[in-house]
C-alpha positions in Angstrom: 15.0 5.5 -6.2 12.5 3.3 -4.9 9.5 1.7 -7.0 6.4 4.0 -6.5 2.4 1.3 -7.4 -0.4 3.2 -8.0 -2.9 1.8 -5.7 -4.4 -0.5 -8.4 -1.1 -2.2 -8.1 -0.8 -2.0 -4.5 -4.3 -3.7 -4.0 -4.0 -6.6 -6.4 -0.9 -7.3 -5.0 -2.3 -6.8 -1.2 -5.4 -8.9 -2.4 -7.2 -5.8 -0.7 -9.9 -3.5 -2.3 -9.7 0.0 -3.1 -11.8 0.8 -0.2 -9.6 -1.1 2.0 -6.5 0.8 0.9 -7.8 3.9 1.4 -9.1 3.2 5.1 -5.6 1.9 5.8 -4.0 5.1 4.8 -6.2 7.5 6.3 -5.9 5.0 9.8 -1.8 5.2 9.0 -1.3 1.8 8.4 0.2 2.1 5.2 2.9 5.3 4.1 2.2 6.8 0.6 3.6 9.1 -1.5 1.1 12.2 -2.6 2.1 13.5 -6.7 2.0 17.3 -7.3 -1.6 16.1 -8.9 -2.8 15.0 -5.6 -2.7 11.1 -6.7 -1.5 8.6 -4.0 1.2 6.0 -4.5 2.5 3.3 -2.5 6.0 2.7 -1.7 7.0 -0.8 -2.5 8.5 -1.3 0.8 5.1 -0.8 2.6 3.7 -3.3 0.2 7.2 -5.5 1.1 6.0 -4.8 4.9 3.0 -5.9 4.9 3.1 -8.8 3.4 6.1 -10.1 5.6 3.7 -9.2 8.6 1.1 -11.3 7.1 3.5 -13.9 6.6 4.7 -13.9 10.1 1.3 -14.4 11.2 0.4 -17.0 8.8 -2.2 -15.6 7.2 
């Protein structure tokens, strides 16, 4: 079973806001995971993803 972050988690380890998060997964840039209660959370192979891609471009 993969690790699920709550998007607290996901941002300090994006170095992103909340507000950034969120635009990225309405815009489909990042996968999450919706609870019964309607919360989101982030699959740590998006966070994985990402930050390989930023890596790549050497940012």
């Amino acid at each position: 079973m993969e690790r699920l972050l709550r998007p607290k988690e996901a941002c300090q380890l994006l170095s992103i806001s909340y507000s950034t998060l969120l635009r990225w997964i309405r815009e489909g840039k990042i996968r999450v995971v919706t609870t019964e209660g309607g919360k989101y959370r982030i699959p740590y192979s998006e966070i994985k993803k990402y930050l390989e891609k930023r890596r790549r471009q050497g940012l």
